[in-house]
C-alpha positions as CSV (number, residue, x, y, z in Angstrom):
1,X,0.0,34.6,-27.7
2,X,1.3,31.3,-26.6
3,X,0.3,29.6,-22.8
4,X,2.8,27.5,-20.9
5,X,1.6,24.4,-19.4
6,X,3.3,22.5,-16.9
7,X,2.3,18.9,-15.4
8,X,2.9,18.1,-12.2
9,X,3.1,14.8,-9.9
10,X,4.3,12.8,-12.8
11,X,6.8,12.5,-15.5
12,X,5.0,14.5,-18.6
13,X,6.4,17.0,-20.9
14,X,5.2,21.2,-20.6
15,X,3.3,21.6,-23.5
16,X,3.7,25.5,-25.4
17,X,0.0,26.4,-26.8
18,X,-1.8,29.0,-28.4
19,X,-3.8,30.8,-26.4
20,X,-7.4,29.6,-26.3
21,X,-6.3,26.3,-28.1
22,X,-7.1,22.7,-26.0
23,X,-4.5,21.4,-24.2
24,X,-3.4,17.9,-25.4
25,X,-4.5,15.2,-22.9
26,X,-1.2,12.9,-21.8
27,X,-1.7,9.8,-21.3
28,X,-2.7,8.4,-17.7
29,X,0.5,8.3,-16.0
30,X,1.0,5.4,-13.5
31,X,2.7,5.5,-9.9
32,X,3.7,2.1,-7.9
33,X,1.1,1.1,-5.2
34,X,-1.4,4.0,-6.8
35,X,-4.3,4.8,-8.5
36,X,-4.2,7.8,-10.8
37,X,-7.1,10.0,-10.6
38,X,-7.3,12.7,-13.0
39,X,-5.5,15.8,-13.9
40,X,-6.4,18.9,-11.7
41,X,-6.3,22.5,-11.9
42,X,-7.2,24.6,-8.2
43,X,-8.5,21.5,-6.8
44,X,-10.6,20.8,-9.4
45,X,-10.7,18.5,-12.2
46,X,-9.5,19.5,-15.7
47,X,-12.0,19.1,-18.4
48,X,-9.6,19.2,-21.6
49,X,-12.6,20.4,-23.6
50,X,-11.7,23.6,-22.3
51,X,-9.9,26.4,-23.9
52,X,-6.7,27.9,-22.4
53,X,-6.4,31.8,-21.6
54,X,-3.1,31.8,-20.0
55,X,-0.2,29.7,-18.2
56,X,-1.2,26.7,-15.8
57,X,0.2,23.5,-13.9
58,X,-1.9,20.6,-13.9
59,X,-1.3,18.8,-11.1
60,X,-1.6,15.0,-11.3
61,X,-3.8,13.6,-8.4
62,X,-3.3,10.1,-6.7
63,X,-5.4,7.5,-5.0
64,X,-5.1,4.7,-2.7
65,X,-5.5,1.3,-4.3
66,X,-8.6,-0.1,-2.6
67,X,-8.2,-2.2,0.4
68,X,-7.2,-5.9,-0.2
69,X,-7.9,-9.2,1.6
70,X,-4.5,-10.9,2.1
71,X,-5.9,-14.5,1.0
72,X,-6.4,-12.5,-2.1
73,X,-2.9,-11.4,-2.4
74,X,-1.7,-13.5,-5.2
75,X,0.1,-11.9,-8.1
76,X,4.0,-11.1,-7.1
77,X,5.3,-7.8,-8.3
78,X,1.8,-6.2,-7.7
79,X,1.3,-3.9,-5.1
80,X,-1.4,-4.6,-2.5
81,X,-3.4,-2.1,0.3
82,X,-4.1,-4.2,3.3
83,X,-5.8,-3.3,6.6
84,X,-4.5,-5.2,9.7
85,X,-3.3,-6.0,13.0
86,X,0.8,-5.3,12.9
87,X,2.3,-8.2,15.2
88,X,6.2,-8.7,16.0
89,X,8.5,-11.5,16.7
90,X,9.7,-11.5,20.1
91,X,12.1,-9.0,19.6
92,X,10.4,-6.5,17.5
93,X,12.6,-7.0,15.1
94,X,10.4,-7.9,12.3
95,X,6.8,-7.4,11.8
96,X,3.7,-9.2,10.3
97,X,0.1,-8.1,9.6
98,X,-3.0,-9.9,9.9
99,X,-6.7,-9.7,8.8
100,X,-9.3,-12.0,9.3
101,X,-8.2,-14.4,6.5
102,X,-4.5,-14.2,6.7
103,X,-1.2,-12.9,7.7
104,X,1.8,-11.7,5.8
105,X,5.3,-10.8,6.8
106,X,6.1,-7.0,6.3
107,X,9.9,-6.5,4.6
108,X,10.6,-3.4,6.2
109,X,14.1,-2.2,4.9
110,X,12.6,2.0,4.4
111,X,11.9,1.4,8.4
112,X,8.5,2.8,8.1
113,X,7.0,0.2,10.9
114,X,8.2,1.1,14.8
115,X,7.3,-1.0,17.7
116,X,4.7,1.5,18.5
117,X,2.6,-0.2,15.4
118,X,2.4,-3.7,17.1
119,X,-1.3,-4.4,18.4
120,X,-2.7,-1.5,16.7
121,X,-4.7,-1.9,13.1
122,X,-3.3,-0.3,10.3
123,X,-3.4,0.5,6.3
124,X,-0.5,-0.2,4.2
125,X,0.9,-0.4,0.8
126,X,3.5,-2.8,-0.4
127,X,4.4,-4.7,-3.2
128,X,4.2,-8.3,-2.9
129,X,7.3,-11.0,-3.0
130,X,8.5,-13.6,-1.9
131,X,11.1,-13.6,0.9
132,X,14.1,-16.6,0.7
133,X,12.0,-19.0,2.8
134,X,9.2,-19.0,-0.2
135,X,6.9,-16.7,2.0
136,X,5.1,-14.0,0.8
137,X,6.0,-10.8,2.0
138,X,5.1,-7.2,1.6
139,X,8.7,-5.3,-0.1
140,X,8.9,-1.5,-1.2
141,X,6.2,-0.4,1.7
142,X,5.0,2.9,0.7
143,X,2.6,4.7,3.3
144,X,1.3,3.7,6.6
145,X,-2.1,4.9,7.6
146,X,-3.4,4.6,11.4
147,X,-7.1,3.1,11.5
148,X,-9.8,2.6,13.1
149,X,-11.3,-0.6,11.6
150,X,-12.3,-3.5,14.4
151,X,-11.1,-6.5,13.3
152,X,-11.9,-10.1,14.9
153,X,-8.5,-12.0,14.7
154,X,-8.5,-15.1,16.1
155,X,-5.3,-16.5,17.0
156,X,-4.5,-20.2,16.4
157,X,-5.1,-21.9,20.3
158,X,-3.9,-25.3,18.8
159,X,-0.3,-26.0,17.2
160,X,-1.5,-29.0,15.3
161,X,-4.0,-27.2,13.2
162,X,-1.0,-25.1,11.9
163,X,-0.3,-25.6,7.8
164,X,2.0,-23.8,5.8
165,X,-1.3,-20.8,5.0
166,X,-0.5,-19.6,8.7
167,X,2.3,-18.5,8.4
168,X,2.9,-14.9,10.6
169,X,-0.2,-15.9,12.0
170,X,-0.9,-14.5,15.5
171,X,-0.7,-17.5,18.0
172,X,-2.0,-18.1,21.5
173,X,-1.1,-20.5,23.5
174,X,-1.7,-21.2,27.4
175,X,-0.7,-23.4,29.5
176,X,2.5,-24.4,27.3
177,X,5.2,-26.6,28.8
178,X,8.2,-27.3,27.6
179,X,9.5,-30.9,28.4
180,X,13.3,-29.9,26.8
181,X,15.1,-27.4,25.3
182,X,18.0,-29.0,22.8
């Protein structure tokens, strides 16, 4: 008698086999800003050495990408997993995040991020681009995890130690007076 098997969480065929035949391993299928971890059958992972005795749906099963510095955020058209501080313009109208070796602007357009995210640490998954200004950025945002990570940030105190790197850096200054506004 012949055994149906379907694949779930990915783009791969049903394959029609003989009962107690192997099932043909697919190739790994891929899945923007993920890592794919095996094919699973109840929760458990399918050893295709195994002999089929009736109809089953594998079901593909995804991974984070590990976390990722943002100073090591280099290669456009990749997608990165960063843990940081979300921090805002002054009218919350775009957001940035920032670890303890950088900061990145956050392209936003699936609005994911709400001002509810600003001073709070978070995971997220983006792919990285650069905006029309030449800055990097973080495009197609995927997922947004709250966490619990401490992170020491430490803002910039002194605007002439700024360089092009800090840009969307948090910045702290006191005492600031403005001698004219043009």
């Amino acid at each position: 008698s012949k055994c149906y098997i379907d694949f779930e969480g990915a783009s791969i065929p049903s394959q029609i086999i003989d009962k107690g035949s192997l099932i043909e391993k697919p190739a790994d299928p891929t899945k923007d800003g993920y890592v794919f971890d095996g094919w699973y059958y109840n929760d458990s992972l399918w050893d295709f050495t195994t002999k089929v005795t009736g109809n089953m749906v594998l079901t593909a099963k995804w991974n984070n990408l590990d976390i990722t510095n943002i100073s090591e955020c280099n290669t456009e058209g990749e997608y990165y997993r960063i843990t940081g501080l979300v921090t805002s313009n002054y009218a919350n109208d775009s957001y940035s995040i920032q670890d303890e070796r950088g900061a990145i602007l956050l392209n936003d357009i699936s609005s994911l991020l709400t001002k509810s995210y600003v001073g709070n640490t978070i995971s997220i998954t983006g792919k990285l681009a650069k905006n029309s200004d030449g800055n990097l950025e973080l495009n197609n945002l995927l997922e947004i995890e709250n966490n619990d990570t401490e992170l020491t940030i430490n803002p910039i105190t002194n605007l002439s130690s700024i360089t092009n790197n800090d840009y969307a850096k948090k910045v702290s200054l006191k005492n600031l007076k403005i001698k004219s506004i043009s």
